[in-house]
SERO-4910 file (N, C-alpha, C, O; in steps of 0.05 Angstrom, whole numbers):
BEGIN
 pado doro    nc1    nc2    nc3   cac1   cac2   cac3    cc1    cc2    cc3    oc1    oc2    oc3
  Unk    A     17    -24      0      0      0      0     17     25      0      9     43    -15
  Unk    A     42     31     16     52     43     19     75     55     -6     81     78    -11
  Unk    A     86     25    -22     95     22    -43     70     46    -64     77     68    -73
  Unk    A     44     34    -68     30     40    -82     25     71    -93     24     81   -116
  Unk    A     23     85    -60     25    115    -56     45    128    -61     42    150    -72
  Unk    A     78    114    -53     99    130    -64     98    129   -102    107    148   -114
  Unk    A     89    105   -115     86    101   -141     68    130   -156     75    144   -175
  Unk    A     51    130   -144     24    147   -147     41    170   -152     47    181   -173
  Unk    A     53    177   -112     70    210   -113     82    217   -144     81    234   -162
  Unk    A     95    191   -138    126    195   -169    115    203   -197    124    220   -212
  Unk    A     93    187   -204     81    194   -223     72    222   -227     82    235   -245
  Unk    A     49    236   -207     43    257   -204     59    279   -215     54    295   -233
  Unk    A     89    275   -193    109    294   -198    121    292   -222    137    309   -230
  Unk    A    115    269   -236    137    267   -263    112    285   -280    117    308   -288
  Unk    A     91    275   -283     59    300   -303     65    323   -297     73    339   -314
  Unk    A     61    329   -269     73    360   -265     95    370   -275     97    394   -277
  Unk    A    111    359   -280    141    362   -296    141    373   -313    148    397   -317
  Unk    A    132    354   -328    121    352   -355     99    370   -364    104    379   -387
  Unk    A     75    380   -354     61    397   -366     74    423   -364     71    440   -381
  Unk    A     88    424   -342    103    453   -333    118    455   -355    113    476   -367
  Unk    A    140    438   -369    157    445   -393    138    447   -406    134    470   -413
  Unk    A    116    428   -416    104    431   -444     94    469   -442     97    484   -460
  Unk    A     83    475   -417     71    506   -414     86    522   -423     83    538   -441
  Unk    A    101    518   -413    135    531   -411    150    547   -439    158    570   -446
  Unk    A    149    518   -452    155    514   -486    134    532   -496    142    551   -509
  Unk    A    111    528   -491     97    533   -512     84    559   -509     66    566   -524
  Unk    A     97    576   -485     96    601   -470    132    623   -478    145    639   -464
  Unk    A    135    613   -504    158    625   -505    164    634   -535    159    616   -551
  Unk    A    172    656   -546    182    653   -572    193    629   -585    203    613   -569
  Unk    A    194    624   -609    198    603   -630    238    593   -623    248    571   -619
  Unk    A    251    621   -623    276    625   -616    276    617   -594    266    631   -576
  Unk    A    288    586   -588    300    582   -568    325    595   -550    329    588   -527
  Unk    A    341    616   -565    350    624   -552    352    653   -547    373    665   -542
  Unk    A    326    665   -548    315    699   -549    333    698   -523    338    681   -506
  Unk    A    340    730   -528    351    738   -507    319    743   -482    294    744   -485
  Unk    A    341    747   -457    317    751   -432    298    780   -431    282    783   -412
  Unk    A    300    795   -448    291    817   -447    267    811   -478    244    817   -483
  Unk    A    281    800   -489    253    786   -521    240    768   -497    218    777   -488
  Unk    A    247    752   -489    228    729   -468    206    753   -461    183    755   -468
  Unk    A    219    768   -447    201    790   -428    183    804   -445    160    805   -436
  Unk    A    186    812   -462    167    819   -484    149    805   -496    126    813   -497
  Unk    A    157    779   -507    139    763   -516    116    764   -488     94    775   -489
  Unk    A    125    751   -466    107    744   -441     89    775   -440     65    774   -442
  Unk    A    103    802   -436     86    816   -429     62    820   -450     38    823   -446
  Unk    A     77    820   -479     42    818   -505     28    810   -490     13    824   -478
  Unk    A     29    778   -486     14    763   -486     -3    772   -463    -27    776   -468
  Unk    A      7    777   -438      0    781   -409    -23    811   -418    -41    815   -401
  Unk    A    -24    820   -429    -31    855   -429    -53    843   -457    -71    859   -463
  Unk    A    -51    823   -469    -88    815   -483   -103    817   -457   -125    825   -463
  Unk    A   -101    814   -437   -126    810   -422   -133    846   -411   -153    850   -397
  Unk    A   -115    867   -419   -111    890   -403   -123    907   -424   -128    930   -418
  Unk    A   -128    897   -453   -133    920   -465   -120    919   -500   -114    898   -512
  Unk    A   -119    942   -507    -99    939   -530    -75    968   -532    -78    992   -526
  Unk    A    -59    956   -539    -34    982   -541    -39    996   -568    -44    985   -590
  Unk    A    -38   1022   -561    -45   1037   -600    -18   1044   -607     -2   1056   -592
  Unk    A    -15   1037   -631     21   1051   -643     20   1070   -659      1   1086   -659
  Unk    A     32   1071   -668     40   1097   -688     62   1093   -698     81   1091   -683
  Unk    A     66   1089   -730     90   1100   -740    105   1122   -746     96   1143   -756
  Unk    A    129   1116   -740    153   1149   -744    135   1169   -718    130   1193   -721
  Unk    A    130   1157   -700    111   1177   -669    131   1202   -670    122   1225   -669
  Unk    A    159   1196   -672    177   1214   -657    184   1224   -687    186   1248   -685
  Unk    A    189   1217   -708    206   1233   -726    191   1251   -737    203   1270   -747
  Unk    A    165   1251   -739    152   1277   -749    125   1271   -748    115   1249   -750
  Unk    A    111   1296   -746     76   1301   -753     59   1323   -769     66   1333   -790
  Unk    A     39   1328   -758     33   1348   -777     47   1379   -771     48   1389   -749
  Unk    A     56   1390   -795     73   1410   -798     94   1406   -774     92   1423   -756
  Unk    A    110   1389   -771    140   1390   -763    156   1369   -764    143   1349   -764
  Unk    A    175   1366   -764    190   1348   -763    225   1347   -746    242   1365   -748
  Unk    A    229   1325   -732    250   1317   -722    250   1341   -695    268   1357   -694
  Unk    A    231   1342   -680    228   1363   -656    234   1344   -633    220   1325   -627
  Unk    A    258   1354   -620    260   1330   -597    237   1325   -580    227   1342   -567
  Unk    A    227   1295   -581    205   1296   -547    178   1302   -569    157   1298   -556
  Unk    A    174   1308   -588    146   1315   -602    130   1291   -610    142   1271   -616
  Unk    A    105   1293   -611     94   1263   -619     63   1272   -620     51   1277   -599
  Unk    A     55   1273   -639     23   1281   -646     10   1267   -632     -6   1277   -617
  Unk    A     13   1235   -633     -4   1224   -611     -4   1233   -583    -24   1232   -570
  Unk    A     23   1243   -572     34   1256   -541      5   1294   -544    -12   1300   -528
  Unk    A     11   1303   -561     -2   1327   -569    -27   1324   -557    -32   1342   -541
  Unk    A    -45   1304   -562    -71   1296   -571    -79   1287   -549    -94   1301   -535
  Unk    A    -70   1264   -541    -80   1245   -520    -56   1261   -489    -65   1270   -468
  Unk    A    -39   1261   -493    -25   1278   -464    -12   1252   -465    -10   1244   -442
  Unk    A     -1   1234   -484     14   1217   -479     32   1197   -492     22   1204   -513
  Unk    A     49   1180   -499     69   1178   -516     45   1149   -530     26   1139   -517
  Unk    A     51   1143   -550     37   1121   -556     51   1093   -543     75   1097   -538
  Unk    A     40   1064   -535     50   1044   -532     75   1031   -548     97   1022   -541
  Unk    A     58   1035   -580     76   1023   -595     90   1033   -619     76   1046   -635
  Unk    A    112   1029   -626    123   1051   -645    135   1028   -665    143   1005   -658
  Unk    A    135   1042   -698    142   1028   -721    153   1048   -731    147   1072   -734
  Unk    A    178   1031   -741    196   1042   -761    197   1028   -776    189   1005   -775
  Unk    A    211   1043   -800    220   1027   -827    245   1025   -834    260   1043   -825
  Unk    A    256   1007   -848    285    995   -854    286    998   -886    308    991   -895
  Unk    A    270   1006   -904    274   1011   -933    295   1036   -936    295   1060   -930
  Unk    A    317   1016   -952    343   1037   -965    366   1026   -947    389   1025   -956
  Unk    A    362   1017   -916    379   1018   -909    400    985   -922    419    975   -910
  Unk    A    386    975   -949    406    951   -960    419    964   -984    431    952  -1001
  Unk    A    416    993   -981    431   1007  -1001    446   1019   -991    458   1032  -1008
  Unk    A    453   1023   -974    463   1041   -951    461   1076   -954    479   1092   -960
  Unk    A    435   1080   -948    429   1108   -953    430   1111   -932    435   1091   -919
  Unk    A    427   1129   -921    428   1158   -899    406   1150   -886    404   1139   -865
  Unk    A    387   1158   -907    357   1155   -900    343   1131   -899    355   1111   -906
  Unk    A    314   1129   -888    294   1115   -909    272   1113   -923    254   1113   -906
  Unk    A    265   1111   -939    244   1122   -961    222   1134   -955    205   1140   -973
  Unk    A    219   1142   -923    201   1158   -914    223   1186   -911    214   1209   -909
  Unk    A    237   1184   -910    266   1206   -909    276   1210   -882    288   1231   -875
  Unk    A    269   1185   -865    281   1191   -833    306   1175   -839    309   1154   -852
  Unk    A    328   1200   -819    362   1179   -822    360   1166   -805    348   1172   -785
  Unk    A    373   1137   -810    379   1120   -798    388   1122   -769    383   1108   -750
  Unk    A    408   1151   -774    427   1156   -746    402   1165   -723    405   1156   -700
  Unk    A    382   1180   -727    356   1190   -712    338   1164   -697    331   1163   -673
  Unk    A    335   1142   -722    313   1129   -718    327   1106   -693    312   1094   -677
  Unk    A    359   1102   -692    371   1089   -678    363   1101   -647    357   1089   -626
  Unk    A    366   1126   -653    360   1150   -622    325   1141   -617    317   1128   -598
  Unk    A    311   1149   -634    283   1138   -623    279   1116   -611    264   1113   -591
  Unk    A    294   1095   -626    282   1067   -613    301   1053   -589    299   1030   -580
  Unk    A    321   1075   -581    331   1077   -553    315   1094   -535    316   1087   -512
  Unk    A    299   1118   -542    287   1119   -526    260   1112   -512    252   1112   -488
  Unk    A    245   1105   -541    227   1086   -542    233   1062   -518    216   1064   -501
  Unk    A    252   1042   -514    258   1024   -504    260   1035   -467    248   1026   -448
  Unk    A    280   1057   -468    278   1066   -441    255   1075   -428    252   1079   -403
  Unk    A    232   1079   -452    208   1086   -441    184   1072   -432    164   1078   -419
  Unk    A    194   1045   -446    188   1021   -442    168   1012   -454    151    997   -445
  Unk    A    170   1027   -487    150   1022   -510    163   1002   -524    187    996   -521
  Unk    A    146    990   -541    143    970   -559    150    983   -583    141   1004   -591
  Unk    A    173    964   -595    182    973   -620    179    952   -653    193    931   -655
  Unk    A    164    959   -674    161    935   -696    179    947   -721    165    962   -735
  Unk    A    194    945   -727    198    952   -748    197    922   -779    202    898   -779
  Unk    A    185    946   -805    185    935   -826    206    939   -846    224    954   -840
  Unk    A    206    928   -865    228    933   -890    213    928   -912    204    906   -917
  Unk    A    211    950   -928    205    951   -960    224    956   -979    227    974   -995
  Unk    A    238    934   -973    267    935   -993    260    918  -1019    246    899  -1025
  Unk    A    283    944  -1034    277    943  -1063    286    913  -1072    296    896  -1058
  Unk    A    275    912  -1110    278    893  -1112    299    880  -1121    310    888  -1141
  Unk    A    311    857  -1109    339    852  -1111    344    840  -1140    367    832  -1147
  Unk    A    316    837  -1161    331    822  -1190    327    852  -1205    342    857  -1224
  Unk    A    312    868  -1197    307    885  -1212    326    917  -1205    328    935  -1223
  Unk    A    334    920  -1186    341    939  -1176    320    967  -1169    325    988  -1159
  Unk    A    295    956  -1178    271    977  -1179    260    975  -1141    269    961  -1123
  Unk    A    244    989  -1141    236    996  -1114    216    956  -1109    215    936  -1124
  Unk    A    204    962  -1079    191    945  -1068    167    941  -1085    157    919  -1088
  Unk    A    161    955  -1093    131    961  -1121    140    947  -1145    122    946  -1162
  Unk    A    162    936  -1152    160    933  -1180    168    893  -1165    184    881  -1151
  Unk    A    139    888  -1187    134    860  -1174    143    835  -1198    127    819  -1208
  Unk    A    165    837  -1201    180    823  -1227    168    793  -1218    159    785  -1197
  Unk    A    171    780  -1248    169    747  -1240    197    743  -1237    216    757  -1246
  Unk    A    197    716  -1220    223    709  -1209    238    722  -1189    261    717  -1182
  Unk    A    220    742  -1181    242    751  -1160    246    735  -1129    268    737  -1119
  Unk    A    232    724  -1120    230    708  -1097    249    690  -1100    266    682  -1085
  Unk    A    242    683  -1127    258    656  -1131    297    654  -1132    315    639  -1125
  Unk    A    291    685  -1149    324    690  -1151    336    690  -1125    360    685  -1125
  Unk    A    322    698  -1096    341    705  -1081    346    681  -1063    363    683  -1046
  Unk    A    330    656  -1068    329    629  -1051    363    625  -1053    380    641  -1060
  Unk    A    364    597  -1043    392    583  -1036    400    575  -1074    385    559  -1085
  Unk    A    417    584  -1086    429    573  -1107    418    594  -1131    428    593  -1153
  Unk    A    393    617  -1124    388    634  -1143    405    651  -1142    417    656  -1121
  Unk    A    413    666  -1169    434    686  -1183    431    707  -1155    452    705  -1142
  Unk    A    410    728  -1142    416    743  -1127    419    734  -1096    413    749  -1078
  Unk    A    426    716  -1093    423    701  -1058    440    720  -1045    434    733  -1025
  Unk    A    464    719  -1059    490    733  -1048    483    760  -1034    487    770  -1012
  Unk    A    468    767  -1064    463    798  -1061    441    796  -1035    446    805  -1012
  Unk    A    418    785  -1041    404    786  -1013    415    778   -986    407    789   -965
  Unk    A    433    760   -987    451    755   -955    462    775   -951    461    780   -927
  Unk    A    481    798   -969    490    831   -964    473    843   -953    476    859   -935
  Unk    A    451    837   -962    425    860   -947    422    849   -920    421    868   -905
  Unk    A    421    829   -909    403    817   -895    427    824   -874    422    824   -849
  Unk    A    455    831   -886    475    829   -862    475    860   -860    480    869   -837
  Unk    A    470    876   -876    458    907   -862    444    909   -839    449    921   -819
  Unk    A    417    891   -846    389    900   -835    407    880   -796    403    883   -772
  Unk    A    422    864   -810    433    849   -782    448    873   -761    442    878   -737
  Unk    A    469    885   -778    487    911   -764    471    926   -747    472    929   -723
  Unk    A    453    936   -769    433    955   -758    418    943   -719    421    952   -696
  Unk    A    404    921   -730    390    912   -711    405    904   -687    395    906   -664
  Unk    A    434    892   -690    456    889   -664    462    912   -653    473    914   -631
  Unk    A    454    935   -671    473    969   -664    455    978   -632    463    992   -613
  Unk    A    430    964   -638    407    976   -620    406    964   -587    392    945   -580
  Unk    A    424    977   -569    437    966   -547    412    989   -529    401   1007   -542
  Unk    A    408    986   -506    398    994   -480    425   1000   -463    447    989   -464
  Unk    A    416   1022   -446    445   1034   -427    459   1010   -412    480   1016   -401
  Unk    A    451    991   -412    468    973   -403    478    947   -417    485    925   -408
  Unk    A    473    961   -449    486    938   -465    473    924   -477    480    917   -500
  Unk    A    451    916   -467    425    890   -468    417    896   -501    415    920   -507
  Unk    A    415    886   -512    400    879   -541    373    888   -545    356    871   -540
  Unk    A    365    912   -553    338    919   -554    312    897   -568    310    892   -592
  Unk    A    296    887   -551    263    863   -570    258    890   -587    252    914   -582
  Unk    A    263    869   -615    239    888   -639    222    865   -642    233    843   -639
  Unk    A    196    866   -649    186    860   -665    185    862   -703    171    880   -714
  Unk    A    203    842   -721    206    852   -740    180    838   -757    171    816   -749
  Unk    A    169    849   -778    155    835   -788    167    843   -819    160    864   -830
  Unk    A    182    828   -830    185    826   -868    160    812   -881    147    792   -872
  Unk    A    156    827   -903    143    816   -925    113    818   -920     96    800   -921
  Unk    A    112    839   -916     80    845   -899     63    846   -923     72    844   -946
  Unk    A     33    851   -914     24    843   -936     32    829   -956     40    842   -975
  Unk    A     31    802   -959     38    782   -972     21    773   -982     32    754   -992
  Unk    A     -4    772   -988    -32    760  -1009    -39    794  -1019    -63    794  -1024
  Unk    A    -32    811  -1021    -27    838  -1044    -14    833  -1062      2    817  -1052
  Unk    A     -8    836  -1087     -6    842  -1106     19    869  -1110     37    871  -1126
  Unk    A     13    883  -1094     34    903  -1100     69    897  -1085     86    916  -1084
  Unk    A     72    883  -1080    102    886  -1072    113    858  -1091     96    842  -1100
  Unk    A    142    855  -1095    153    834  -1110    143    811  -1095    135    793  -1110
  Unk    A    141    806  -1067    134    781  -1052    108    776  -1048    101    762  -1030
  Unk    A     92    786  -1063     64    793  -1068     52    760  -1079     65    742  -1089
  Unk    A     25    761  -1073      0    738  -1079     13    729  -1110     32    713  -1111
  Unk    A      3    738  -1131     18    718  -1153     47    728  -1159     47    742  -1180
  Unk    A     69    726  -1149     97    737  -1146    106    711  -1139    128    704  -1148
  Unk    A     95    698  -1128    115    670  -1127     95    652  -1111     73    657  -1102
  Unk    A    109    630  -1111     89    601  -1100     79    607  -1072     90    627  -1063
  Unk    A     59    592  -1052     69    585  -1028     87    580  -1015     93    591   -994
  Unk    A    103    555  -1031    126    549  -1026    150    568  -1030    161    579  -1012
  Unk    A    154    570  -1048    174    602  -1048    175    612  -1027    194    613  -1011
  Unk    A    142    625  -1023    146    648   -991    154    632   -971    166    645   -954
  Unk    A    153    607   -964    157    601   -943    189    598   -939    203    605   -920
  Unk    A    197    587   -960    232    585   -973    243    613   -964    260    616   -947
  Unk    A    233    629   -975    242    655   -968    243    663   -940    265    671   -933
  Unk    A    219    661   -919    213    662   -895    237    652   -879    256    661   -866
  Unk    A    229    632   -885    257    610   -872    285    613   -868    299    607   -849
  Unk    A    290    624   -897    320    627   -905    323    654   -890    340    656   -873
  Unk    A    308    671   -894    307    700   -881    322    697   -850    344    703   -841
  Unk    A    292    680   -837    290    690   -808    321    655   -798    330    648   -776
  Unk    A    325    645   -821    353    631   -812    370    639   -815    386    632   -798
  Unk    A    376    649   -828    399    670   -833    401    695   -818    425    703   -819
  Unk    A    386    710   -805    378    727   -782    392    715   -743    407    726   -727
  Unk    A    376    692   -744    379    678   -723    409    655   -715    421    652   -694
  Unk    A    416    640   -742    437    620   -741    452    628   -751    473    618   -742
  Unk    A    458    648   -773    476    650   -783    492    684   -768    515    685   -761
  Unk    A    478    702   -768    479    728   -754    482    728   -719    491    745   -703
  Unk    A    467    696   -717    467    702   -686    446    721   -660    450    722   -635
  Unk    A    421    735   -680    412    749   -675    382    733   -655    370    713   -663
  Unk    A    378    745   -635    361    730   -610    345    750   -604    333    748   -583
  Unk    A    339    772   -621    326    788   -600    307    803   -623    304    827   -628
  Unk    A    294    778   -635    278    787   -649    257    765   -650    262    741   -652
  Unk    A    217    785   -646    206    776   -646    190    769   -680    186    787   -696
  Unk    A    185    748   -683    175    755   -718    141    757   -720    124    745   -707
  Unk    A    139    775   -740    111    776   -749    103    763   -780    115    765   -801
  Unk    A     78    750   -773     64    741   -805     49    762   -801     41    769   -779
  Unk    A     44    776   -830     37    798   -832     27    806   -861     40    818   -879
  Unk    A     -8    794   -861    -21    799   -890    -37    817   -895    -39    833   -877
  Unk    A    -53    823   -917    -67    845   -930    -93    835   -912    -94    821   -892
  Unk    A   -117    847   -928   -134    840   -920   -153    816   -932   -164    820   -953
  Unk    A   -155    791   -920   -170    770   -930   -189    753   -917   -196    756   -893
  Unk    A   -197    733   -933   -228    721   -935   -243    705   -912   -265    707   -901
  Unk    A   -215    684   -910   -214    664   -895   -195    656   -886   -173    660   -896
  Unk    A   -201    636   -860   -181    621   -850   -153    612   -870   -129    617   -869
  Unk    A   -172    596   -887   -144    589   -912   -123    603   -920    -99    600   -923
  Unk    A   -146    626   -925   -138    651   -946   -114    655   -926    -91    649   -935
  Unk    A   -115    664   -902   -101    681   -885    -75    650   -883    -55    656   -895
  Unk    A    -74    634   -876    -62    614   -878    -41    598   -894    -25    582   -886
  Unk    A    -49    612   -932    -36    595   -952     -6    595   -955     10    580   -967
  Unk    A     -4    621   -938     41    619   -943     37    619   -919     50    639   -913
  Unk    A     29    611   -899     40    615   -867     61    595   -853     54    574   -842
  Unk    A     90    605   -856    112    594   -859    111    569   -837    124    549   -843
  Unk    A     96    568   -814     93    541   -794     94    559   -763    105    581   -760
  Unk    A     83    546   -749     84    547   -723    117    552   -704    123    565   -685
  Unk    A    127    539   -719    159    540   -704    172    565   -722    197    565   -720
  Unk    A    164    583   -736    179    616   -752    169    633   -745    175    656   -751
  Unk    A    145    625   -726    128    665   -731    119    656   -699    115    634   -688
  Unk    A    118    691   -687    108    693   -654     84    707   -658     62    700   -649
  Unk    A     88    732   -676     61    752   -677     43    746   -706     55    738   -727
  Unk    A     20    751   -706      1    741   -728    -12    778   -726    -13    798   -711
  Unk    A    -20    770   -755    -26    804   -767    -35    813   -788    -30    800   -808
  Unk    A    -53    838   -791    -60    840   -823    -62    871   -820    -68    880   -798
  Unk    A    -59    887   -840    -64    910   -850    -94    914   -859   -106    897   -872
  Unk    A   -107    940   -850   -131    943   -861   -125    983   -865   -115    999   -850
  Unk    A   -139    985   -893   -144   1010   -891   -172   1021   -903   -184   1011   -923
  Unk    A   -183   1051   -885   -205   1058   -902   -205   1067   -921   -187   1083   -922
  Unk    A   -225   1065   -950   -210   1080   -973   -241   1090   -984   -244   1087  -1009
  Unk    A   -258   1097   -973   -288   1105   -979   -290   1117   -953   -285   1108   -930
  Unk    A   -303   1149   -963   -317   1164   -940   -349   1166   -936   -366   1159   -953
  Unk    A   -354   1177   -908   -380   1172   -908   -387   1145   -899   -376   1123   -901
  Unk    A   -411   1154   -885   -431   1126   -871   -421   1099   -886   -419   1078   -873
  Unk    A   -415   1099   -910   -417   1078   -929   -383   1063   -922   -377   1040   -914
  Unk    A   -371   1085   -927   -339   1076   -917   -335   1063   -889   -325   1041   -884
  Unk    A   -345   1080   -872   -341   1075   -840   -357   1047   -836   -346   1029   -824
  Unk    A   -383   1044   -847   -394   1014   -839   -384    993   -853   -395    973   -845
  Unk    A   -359    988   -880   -347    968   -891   -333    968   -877   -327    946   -868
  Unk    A   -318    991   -864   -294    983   -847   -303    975   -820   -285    967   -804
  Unk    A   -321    975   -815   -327    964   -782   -326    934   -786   -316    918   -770
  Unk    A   -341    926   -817   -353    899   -820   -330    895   -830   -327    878   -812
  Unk    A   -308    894   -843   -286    880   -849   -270    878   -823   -266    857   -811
  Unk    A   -262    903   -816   -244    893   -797   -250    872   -761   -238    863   -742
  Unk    A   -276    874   -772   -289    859   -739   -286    839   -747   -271    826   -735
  Unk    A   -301    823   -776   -292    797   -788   -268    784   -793   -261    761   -797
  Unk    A   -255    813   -791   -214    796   -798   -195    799   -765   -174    792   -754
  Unk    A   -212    809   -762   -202    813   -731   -211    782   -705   -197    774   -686
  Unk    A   -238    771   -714   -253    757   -710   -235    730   -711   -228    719   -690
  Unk    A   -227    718   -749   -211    701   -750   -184    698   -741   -172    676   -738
  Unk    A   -174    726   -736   -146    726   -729   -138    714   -694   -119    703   -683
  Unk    A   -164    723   -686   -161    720   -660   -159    679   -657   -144    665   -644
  Unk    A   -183    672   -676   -191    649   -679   -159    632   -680   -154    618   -661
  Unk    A   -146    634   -696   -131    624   -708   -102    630   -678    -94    614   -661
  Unk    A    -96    650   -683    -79    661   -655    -90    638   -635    -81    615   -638
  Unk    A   -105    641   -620   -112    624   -608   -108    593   -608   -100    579   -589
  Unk    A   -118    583   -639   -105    555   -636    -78    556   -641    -66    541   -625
  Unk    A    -61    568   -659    -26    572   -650    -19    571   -630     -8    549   -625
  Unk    A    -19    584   -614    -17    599   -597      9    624   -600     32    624   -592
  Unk    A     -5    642   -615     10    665   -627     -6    690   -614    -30    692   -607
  Unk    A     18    714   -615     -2    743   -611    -13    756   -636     -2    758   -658
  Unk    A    -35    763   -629    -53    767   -648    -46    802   -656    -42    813   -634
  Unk    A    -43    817   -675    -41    854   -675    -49    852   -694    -48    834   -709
  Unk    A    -65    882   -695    -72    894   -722    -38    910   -730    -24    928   -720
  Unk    A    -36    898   -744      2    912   -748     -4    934   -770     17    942   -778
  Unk    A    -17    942   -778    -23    975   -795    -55    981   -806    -70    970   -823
  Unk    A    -58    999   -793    -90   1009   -801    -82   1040   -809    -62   1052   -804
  Unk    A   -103   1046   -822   -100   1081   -827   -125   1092   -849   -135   1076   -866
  Unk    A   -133   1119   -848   -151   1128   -862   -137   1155   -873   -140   1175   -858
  Unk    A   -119   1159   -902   -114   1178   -913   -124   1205   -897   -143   1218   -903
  Unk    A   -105   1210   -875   -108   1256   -880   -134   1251   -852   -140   1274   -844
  Unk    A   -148   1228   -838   -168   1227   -823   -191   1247   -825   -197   1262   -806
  Unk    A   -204   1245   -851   -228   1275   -855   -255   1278   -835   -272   1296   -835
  Unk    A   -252   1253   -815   -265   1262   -807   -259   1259   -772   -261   1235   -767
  Unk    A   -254   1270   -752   -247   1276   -733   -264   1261   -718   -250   1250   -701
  Unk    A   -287   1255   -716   -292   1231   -691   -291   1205   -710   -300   1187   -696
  Unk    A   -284   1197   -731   -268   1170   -737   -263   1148   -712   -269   1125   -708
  Unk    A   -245   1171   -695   -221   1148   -675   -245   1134   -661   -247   1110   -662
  Unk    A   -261   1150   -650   -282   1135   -630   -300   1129   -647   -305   1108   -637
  Unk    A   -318   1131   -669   -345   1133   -676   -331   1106   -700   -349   1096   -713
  Unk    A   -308   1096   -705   -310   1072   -735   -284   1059   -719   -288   1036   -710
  Unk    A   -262   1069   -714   -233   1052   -712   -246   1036   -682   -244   1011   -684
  Unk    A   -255   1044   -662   -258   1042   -631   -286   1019   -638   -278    997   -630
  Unk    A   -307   1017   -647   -327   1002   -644   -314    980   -665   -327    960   -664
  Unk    A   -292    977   -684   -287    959   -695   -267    942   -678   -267    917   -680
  Unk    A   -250    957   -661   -229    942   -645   -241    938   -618   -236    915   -611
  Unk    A   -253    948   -604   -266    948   -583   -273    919   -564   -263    916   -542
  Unk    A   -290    900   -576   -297    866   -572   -272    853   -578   -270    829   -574
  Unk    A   -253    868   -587   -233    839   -592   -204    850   -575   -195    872   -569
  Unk    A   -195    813   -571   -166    806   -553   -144    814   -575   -138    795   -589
  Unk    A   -132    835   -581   -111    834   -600    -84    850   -575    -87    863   -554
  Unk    A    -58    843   -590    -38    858   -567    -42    889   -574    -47    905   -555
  Unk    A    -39    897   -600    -37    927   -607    -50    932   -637    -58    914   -652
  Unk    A    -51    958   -642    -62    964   -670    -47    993   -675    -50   1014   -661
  Unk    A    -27    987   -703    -10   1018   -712    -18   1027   -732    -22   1018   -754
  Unk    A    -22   1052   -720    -31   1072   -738     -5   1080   -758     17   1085   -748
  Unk    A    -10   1080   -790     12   1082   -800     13   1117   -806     -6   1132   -810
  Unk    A     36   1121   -805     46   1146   -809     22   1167   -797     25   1191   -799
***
């Protein structure tokens, strides 16, 4: 009997073991070896779905309406009396090595923002709309073959591993006062079932994007060494589960799940497509997040010039409102 009970204990404690790693595991970025401050990030997303949602803003600090590069300035800070949660930058140009980037903020600035960003203890995503590496034309010119050229054994690989060891410099450069490796959230190849960028819906296979995905965020992580990056899947706006699904590189490449929505019709007529799209894509995203177990963001919303001033509360607020997402960025 006594035998029986210590049997029982042992077992017990070995399940508890065991569910604790399985939690554990499956409570952590994809990167097994994120640094402890990405750990801390990933955990706090996740922890702060239940608190609400964080609103972002891109370029918050490098400029707004009528000014630019004003130390400490931030239209959202103007407005609300406060800095936004989450801030996005962009990395287009910097695989050319420009100054700038195609929004015209220098590099040397945006390095200063997202140090202070970090000390402030905001959330940082940055994207890249880098040009195209068969064509030498911008992110817009959607050549056939370009995905393909830059895989393992295509004519531009080289050239895309040069880039990828920029966007690496760059992202190691981004230290905290005590050294520590700043968590970005990066998301490449956003909108990916669009049509307009080279890595675009008919621009290359499923497979391609995922080849690409892979090679990207392995060459980032194993070959660069880089741990302190969270990744985003990050699509246009679509139908269904599938739809949202058909390049989704796997469970073990991506932490954050995401889609772009914008309004492009004014008036009653505009504001109620956009409530009903984005509650329905907001709806599945969560769906899907959920069985992953991924964080769910709206990673870019926006309404051209905002013509109409209760927008924020009266269309953007009743569409995000009912749903668990970590954040939603307002672009530019």
């Amino acid at each position: 009997m006594v035998r029986s009970k210590i049997l029982i204990t042992l077992v017990f404690l070995a399940l508890t073991a065991l569910l604790s790693n399985v939690y554990s595991q499956s409570n952590l970025p994809f990167d097994k070896k994120a640094t402890k401050q990405t750990v801390n990030l990933y955990h706090n997303l996740k922890k702060l779905l239940n608190k609400g949602i964080m609103f972002g803003h891109q370029d918050d600090l490098a400029y707004g309406v009528g000014w630019k590069y004003v130390p400490g300035k931030s239209d959202v800070k103007e407005v609300t009396g406060d800095y936004p949660a989450v801030y996005g930058f962009e990395l287009g140009r910097l695989e050319l090595d420009h100054a700038v980037n195609l929004d015209s903020v220098p590099f040397d600035k945006m390095r200063e923002y997202i140090r202070k960003v970090y000390d402030r203890g905001g959330v940082i995503t940055l994207s890249w709309h880098l040009n195209n590496p068969l064509t030498g034309k911008t992110a817009w010119d959607p050549a056939p073959g370009t995905v393909a050229s830059i895989l393992p054994e295509g004519e531009k690989n080289e050239l895309y591993k040069s880039w990828l060891d920029k966007v690496a410099s760059f992202i190691l450069s981004l230290k905290g006062k005590n050294g520590e490796y700043i968590p970005v959230i990066f998301r490449p190849f956003h909108e990916l079932n669009g049509n307009w960028f080279w890595w675009g819906k008919d621009h290359c296979t499923p497979d391609e994007f995922k080849q690409l995905w892979h090679f990207t965020v392995s060459y980032l992580r194993d070959t660069k060494n880089i741990h302190q990056l969270l990744y985003a899947y990050n699509t246009d706006k679509f139908s269904s589960k599938e739809d949202y699904l058909l390049k989704y590189p796997g469970d073990e490449w991506t932490d954050v799940l995401g889609f772009d929505i914008y309004q492009r019709k004014d008036g009653d007529e505009g504001n109620e497509a956009f409530i009903k799209e984005a509650d329905h894509m907001l709806t599945m995203l969560e769906e899907i997040a959920l069985e992953k177990n991924k964080i769910p963001a709206l990673t870019e919303f926006g309404y051209g010039q905002v013509p109409d001033s209760t927008w924020w509360t009266n269309v953007l607020y009743k569409a995000l409102d009912h749903h668990k997402i970590s954040y939603a960025l307002a672009w530019r």
